[in-house]
N, C-alpha and C positions, 0 to 999 in steps of 0.2 A: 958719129954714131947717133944714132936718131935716140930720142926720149923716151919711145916705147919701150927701146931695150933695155932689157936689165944689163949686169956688168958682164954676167957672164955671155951677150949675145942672144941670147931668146927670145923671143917673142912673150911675154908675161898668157898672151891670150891663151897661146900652147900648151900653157900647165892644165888648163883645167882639163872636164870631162870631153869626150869626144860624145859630138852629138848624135843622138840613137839613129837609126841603119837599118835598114835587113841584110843579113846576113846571108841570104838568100840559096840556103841549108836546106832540101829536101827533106822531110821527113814521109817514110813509106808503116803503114801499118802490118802492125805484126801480128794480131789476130789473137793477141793476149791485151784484152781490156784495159786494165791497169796499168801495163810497159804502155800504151796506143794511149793512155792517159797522161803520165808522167811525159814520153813525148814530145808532144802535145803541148805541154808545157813551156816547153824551150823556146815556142812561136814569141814567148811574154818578152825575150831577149831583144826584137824586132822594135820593141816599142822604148827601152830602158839604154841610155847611154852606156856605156862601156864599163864602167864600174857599179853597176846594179847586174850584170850577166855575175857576180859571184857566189851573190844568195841565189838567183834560179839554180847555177850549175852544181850549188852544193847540195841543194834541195831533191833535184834530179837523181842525182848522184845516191840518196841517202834510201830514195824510195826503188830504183832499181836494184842497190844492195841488197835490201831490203825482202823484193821481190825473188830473189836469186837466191836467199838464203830461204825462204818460204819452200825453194824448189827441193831443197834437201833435207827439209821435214817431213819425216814417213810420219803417217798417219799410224796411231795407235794399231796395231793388229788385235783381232778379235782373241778372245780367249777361245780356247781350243777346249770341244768338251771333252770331260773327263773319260779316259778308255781303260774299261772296269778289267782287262786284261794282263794286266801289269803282275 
């Protein structure tokens, strides 16, 4: 058994991160700013080893919810004036 290995057989170098990549994930724009922002974002994963993609995708993640619940806030309705009819 060579000296590199540990006992269990592996390679020690193995444990650590895997060096960063592209991932080579098209991203197409959606024509909502902010989503075509957050997006956008995910490029940063191309750069970040394999264990730094968890704070992008949680961040991503945080600002599309985010977005999505914005979708389901009615805007105040105006008051309605008074009809002297009543």
């Amino acid at each position: 058994m060579s000296e590199a290995m540990t006992d269990a057989g592996t390679d020690p170098a193995a444990d650590g991160p895997a060096a960063a990549a592209p991932l080579g994930v098209g991203r197409e724009p959606t024509g909502l700013p902010a989503v075509d922002a957050l997006l956008e974002r995910l490029a940063e994963t191309d750069r970040l080893t394999a264990d730094g993609h968890l704070a992008v995708y949680e961040d991503v993640h945080r600002g599309l919810r985010a977005e999505l619940t914005s979708l389901d806030a009615h805007p105040a309705s105006a008051p309605r004036p008074h009809d002297p009819r009543s």
